[in-house]
C-alpha positions in Angstrom: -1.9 -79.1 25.3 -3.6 -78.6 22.4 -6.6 -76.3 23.5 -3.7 -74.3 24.3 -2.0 -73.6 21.3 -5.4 -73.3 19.9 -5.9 -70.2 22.5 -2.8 -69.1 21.6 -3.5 -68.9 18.2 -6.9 -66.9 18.6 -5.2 -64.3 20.7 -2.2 -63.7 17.7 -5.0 -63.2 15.6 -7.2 -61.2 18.0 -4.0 -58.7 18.3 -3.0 -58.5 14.7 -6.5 -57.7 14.1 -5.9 -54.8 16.4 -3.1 -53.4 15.0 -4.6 -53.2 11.9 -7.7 -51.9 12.8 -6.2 -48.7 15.1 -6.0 -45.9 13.3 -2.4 -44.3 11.8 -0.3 -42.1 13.8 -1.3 -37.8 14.4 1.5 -35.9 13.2 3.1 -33.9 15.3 1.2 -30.7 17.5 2.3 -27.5 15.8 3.4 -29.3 12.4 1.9 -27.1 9.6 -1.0 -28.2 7.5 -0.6 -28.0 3.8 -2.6 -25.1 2.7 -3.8 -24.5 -1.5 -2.0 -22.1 -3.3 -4.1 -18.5 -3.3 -5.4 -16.9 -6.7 -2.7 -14.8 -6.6 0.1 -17.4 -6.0 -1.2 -19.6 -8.6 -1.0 -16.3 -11.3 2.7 -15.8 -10.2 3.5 -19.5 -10.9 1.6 -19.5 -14.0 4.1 -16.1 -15.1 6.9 -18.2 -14.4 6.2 -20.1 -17.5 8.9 -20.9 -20.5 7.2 -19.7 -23.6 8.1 -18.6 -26.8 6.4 -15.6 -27.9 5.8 -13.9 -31.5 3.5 -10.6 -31.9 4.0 -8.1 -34.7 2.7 -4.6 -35.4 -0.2 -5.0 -33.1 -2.4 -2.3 -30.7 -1.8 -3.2 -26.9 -5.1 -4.2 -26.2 -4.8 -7.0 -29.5 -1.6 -8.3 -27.6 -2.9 -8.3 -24.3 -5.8 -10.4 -25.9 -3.1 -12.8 -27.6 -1.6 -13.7 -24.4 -4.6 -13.5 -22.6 -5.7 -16.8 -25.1 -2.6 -18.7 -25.4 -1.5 -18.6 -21.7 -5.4 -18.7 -20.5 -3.9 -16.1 -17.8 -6.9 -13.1 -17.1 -4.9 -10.3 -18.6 -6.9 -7.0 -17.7 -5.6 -3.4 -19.2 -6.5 -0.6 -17.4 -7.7 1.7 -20.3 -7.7 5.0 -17.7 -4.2 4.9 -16.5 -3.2 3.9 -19.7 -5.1 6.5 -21.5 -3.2 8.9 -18.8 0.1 8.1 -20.6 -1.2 9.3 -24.3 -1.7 5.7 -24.8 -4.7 4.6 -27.5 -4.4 1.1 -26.6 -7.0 0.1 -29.5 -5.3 2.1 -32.7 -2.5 3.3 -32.0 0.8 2.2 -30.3 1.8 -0.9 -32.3 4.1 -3.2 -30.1 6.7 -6.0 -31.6 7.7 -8.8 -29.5 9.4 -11.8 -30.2 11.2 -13.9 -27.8 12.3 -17.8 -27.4 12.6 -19.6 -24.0 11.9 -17.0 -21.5 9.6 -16.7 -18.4 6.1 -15.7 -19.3 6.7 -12.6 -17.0 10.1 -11.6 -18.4 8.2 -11.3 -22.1 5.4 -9.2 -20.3 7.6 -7.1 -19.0 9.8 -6.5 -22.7 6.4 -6.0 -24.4 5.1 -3.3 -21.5 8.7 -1.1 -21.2 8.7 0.9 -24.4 5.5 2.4 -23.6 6.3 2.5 -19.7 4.0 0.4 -18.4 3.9 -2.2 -15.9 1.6 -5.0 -14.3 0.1 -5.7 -11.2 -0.4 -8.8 -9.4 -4.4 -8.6 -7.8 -6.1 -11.7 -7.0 -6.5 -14.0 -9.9 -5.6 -10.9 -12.4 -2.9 -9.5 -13.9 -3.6 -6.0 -14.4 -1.4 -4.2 -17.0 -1.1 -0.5 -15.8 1.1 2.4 -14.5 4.0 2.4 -12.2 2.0 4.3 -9.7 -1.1 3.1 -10.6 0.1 -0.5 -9.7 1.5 0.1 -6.5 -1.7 2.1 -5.4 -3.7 -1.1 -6.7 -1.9 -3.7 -4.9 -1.3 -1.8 -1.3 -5.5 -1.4 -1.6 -6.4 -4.5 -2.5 -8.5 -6.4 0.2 -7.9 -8.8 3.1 -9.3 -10.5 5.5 -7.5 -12.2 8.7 -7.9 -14.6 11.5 -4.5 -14.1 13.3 -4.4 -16.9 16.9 -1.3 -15.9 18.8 0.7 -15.9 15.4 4.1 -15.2 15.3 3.7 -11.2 13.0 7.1 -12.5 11.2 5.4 -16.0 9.9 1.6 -13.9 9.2 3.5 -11.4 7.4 5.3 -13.9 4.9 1.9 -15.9 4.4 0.3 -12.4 3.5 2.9 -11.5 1.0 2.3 -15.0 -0.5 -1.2 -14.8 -0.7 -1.2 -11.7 -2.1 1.9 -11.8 -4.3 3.3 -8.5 -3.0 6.8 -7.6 -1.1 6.4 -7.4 2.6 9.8 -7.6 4.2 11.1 -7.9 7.9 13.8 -5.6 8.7 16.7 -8.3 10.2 17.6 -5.6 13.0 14.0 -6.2 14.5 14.0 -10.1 14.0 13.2 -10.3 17.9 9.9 -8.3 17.7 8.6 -9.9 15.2 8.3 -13.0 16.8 5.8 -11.5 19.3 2.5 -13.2 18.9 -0.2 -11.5 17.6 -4.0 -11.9 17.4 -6.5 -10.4 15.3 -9.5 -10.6 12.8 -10.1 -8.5 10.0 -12.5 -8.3 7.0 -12.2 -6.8 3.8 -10.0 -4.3 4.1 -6.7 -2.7 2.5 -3.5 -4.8 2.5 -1.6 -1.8 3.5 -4.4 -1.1 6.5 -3.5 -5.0 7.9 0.1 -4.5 7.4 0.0 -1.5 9.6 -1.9 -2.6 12.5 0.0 -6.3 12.2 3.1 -3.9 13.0 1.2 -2.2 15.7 0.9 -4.6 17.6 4.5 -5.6 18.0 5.1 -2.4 18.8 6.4 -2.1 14.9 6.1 0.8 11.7 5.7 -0.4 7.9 7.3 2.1 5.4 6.6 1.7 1.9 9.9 1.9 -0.6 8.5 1.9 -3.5 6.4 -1.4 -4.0 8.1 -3.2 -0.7 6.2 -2.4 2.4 9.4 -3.2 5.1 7.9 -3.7 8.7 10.5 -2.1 11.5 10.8 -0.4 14.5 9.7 3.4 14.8 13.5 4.9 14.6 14.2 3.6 11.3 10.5 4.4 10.0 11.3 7.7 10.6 14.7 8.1 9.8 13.2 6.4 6.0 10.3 8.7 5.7 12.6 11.5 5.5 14.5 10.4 2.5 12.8 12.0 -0.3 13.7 9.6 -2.8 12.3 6.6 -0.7 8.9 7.7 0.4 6.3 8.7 -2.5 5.8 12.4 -3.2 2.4 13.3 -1.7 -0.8 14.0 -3.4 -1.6 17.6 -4.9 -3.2 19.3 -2.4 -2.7 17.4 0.7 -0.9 15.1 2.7 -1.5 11.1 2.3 -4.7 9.4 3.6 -4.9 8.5 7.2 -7.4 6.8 9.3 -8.0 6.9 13.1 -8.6 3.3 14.1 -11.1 2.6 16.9 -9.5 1.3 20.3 -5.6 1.0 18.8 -4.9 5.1 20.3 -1.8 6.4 17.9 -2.4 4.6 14.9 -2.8 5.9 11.2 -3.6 3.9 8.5 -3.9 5.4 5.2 -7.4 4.9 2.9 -9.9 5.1 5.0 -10.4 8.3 6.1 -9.2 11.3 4.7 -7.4 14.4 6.8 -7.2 17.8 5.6 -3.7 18.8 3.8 -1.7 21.8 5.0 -3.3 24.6 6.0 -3.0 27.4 3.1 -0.8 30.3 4.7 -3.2 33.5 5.1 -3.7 36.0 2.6 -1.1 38.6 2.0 -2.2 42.0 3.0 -3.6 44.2 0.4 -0.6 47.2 -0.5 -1.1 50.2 0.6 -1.3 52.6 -2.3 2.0 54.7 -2.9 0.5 58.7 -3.4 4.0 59.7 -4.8 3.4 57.6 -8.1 0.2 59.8 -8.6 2.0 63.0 -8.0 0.3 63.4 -4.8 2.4 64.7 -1.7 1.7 63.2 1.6 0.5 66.2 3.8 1.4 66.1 7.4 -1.8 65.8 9.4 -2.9 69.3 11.3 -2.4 70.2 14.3 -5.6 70.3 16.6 -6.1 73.9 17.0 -7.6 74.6 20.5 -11.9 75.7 20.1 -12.7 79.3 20.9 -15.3 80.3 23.1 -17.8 82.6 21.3 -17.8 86.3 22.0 -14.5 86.6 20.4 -10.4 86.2 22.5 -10.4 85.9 26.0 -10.0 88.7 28.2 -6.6 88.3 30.2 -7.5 88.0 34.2 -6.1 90.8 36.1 -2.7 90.2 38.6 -3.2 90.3 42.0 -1.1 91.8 44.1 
């Protein structure tokens, strides 16, 4: 009796042993992994700040410095587009700011309106620019994708967080964008991976301003043509479009350029008008029929 209860103790032990040796549960198949914020989500959360803010009769650039070294945020000006707005960022312009208890953006943007300015969002960077010049930099900044059967709707809101810009879903197209997608890309323009994201669903992106909205190819074209919505296009051209290899109908702006409208051929040179010079215009002569030589004709006699 007692060698049993002995063996009956060894194998309780034997099994707790077990159980605390095997390892902890997986979670579940198709749970998502936590994933570290980007450069660029990190920089938005970091302008989300409360600060209190004091600056007084100072150039741009000596601002830009002073929140550059209290917020240890990589403030970049763009001296060329700001030099495009009559802007001397070094000596001249002195800005005034003085604000308690707001977001770190909400002061940026106070300091940056009088001399209408914005920032951009690029990577770690907060570049403070131009309207335009901003949208152009954050559409071009670069990518890179490894898409497996992902659903475009759940890429497309990972994108816009890693790159802290505004890519929207129209609602109407919720069902396409659930298609799965797959594709790889490296280095290239956000607005270039947008496009062919889109593509594949059988899906247009139209930029509104500094929102790219993804939806179907009606309502891309139906937007386009609402001149207030669409950006005017370049002097002397149309925008930038790209042929893309193997994807037949696609154009995707930034890579390669296509010739603008063609220039409507040169008017005919006027004819000069002979009355303003006194001149009368002469009706041309009359061909006179040639004479033979040896003077007129003789008339050939009737036969009777």
């Amino acid at each position: 009796m007692l060698v049993l209860r002995n063996r009956f103790r060894v194998l309780v032990a034997l099994l707790l042993l077990a159980c605390l040796a095997s390892p902890a549960p997986a979670a579940p198949i198709g749970e998502p992994r936590p994933k570290n914020d980007s450069p660029a989500e990190k920089v938005r959360k970091a302008l989300d700040q409360v600060i209190d803010v004091k600056i007084e009769n100072q150039p741009l650039e000596a601002a830009v410095n002073q929140l550059r070294e209290a917020h240890k945020i990589n403030f970049v000006l763009d001296r060329v587009a700001v030099s495009t707005m009559g802007i001397d960022p070094m000596n001249g312009n002195l800005v005034n700011l003085e604000q308690s208890n707001v977001k770190l953006r909400t002061a940026l943007r106070a300091l940056l309106a009088p001399l209408h300015l914005t920032y951009a969002i690029i990577g770690d960077t907060v570049v403070i620019t131009t309207e335009e010049a901003a949208v152009t930099r954050q559409l071009r900044q670069r990518v890179s994708l490894d898409l497996d059967k992902a659903h475009l709707v759940v890429a497309l809101k990972q994108l816009a967080r890693d790159t802290a810009t505004n890519l929207l879903v129209d609602p109407r197209v919720t069902k396409e964008a659930e298609a799965a997608i797959t594709l790889q890309l490296d280095d290239v323009p956000l607005e270039t991976a947008v496009r062919l994201m889109a593509e594949l669903a059988g899906l247009k992106p139209v930029r509104l301003g500094n929102v790219l909205l993804v939806t179907n190819k009606a309502s891309a074209v139906e937007l386009r043509a609402e001149p207030e919505l669409v950006p005017p296009l370049k002097p002397g051209g149309g925008p930038d479009d790209v042929a893309v290899p193997g994807v037949p109908g696609v154009a995707i702006p930034g890579v390669k350029v296509v010739p603008g409208v063609v220039p409507p051929p040169p008017a005919a040179a006027p004819v000069p008008d002979k009355t303003e010079k006194g001149e009368k215009d002469t009706p041309p002569e009359t061909e006179k029929p040639k004479e033979k030589p040896g003077g007129d004709p003789k008339p050939e006699p009737k036969k009777e």
